[in-house]
C-alpha positions as CSV (number, residue, x, y, z in Angstrom):
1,X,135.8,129.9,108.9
2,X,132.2,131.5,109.1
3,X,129.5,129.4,106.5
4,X,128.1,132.2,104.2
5,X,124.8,132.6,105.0
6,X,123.5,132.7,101.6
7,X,119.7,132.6,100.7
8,X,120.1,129.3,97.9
9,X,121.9,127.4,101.3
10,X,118.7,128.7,103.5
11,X,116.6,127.0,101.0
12,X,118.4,123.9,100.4
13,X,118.3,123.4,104.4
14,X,114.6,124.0,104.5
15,X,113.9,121.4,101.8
16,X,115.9,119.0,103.2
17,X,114.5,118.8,106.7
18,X,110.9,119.4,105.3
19,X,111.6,116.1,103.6
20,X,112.9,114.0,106.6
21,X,110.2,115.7,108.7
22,X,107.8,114.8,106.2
23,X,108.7,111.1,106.0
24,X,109.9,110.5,109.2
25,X,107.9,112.9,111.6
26,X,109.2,116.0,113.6
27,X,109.8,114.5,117.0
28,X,112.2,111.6,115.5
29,X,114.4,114.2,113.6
30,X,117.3,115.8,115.3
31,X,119.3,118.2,114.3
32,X,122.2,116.2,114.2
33,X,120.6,113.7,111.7
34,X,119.5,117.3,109.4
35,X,123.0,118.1,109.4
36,X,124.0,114.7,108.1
37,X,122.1,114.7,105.5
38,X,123.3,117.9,104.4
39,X,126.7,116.8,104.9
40,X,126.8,120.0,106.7
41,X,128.4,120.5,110.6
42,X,126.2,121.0,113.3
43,X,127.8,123.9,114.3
44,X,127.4,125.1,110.7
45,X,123.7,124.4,110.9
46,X,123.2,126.4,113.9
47,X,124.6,129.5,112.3
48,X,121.2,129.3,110.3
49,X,119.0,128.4,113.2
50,X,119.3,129.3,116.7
51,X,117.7,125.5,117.1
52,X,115.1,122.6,116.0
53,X,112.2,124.9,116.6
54,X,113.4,128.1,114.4
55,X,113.9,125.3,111.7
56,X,110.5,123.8,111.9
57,X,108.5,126.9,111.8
58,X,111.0,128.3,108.9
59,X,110.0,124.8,107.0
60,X,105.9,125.3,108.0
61,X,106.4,128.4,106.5
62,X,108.1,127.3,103.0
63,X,105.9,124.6,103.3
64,X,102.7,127.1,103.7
65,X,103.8,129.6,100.7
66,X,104.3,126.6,97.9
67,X,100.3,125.8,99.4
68,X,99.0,128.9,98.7
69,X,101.2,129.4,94.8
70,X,99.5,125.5,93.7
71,X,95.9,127.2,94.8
72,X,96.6,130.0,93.0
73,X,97.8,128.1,90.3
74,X,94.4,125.8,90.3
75,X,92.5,128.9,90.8
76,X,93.7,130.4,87.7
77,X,93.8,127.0,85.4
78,X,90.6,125.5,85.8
79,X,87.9,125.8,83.9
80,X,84.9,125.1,86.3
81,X,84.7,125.1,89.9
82,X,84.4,121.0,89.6
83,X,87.9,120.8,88.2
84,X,89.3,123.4,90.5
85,X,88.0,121.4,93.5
86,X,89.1,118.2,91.9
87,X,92.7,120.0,91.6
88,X,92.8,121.1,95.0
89,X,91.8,117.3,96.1
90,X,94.7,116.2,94.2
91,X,96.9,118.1,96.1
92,X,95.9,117.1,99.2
93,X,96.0,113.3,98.2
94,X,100.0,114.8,96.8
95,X,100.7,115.6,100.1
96,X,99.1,113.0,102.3
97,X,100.8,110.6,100.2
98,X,104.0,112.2,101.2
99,X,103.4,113.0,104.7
100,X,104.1,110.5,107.9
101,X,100.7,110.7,110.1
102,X,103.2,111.9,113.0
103,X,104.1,114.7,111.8
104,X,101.5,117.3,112.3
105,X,101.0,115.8,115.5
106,X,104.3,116.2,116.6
107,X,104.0,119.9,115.3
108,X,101.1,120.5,117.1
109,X,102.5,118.9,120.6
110,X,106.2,120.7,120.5
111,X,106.1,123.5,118.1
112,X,103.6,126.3,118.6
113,X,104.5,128.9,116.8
114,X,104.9,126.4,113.7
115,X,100.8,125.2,114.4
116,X,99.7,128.7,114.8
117,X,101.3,129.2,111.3
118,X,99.8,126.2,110.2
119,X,96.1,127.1,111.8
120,X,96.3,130.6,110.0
121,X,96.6,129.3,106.8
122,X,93.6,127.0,107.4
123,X,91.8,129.3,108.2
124,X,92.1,132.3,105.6
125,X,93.6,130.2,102.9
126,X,91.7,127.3,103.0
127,X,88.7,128.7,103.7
128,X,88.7,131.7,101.3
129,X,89.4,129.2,98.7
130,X,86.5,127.2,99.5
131,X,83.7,130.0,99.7
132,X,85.0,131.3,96.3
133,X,84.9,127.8,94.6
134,X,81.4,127.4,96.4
135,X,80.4,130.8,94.7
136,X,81.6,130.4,91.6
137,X,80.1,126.4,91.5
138,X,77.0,127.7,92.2
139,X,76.9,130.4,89.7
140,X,78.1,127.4,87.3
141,X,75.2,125.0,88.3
142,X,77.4,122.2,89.7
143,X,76.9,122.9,93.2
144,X,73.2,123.2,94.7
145,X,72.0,126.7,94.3
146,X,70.7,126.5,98.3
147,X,74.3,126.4,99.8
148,X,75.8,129.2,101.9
149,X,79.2,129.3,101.1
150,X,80.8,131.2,104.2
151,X,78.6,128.6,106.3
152,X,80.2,124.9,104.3
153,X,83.5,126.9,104.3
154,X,83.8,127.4,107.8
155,X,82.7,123.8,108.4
156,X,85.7,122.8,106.3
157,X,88.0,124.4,108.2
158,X,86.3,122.6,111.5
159,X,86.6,119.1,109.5
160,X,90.1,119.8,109.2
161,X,90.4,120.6,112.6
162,X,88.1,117.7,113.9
163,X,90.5,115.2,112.1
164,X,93.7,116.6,114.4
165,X,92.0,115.4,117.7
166,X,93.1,112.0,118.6
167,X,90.0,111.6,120.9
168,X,87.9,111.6,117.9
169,X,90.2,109.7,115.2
170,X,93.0,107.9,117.5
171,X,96.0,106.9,115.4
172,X,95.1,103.1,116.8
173,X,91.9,102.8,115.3
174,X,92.1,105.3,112.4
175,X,94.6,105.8,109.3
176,X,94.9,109.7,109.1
177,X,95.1,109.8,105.6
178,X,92.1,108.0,104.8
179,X,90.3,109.9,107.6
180,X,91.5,112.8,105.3
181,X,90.0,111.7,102.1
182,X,87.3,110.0,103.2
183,X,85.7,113.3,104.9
184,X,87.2,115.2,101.7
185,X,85.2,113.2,99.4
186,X,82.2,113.3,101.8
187,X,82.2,117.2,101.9
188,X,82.7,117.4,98.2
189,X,79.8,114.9,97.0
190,X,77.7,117.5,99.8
191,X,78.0,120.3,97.4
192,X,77.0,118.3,94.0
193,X,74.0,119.0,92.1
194,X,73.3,116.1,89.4
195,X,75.1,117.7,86.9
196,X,78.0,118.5,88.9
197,X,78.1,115.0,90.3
198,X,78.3,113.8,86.8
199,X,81.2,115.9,86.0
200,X,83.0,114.9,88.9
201,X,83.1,111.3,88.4
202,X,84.3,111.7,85.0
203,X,87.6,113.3,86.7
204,X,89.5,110.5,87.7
205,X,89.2,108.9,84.5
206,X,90.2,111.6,82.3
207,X,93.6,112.1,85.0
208,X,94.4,108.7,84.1
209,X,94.0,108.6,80.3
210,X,96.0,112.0,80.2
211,X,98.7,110.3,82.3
212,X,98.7,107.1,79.8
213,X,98.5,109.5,76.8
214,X,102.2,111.3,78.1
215,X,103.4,108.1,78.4
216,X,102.5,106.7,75.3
């Protein structure tokens, strides 16, 4: 009997391997162990995807889209450019925390067409973001009123794309996810005026008492 090849099953598939990949890298998953998981046959499986490739770049893609919605959802919340950054941050530090350092590697070495997705939204999304939360710190007198944003944009793009290039942070001398927030918190602290840097600082503490508060 042919599996219906219904959009909520698509999903569901996506999520799942995005999870194993995430945890466990790209290059260790098969699609054999994806279709365990599901508890679906791999015969079943393949009448989504042709094969491992079609899957990964389907699950860059989910991956990519849910990215851009939590921007727009920071975007649209905050009310300064200091906690806009400061949400964005958090959702890198989200996803880092979630994320085996083999992973994008193993993306970048075997899937192309999955990186190239990946690279474009670097490039536009992240970097759009980051010019207009420049802009709009500026305006706000947290960030230094000398800063060209298209110029510190770009170079956050390249940071991001400096920190993928095991000649320059090898996986033996460097963990990638405090490569990532080091250089994070290094870029951001760049853009500070006094005011803004006092602002900033106060963010961590006020995440955590609004976290106690819930639980209280």
């Amino acid at each position: 009997m042919t599996a219906q090849l219904t959009p909520q099953v698509m999903t569901k598939v996506v999520l799942v391997a995005e999870e194993l990949f995430m945890r466990l890298g790209v290059r260790s998953i098969t699609m054999d162990e994806v279709s365990r998981t599901l508890s679906m046959s791999k015969k079943t499986l393949y009448q989504y995807f042709e094969n491992k490739d079609q899957l990964v770049t389907s699950v860059m893609i989910a991956h990519i889209e849910r990215e851009e919605k939590a921007f727009k959802r920071v975007h649209e919340s905050s009310r300064n450019a200091i906690e806009e950054i400061h949400g964005l941050a958090e959702i890198m530090r989200k996803n880092l925390g979630q994320l085996n350092p083999s992973t994008l590697f193993d993306i970048q070495r075997f899937h192309p067409l999955a990186w190239e997705k990946f690279l474009n939204f670097k490039d536009k999304c992240i970097q759009g973001h980051t010019a207009d939360n420049i802009i709009r710190g500026v305006k706000e007198g947290y960030y230094r009123p000398e800063i060209d944003a298209n110029i510190l944009a770009r170079l956050r793009v390249e940071q991001v794309s400096l920190m993928f290039k095991p000649t320059v942070f090898s996986s033996t001398e460097f963990d990638f996810k405090q490569v990532q927030l080091e250089v994070l918190d290094h870029f951001i602290h760049g853009l500070l005026t006094n005011k803004g840097r006092r602002l900033y600082e106060k963010f961590p503490q006020e995440v955590r008492h609004s976290i106690e508060n819930k639980t209280l």
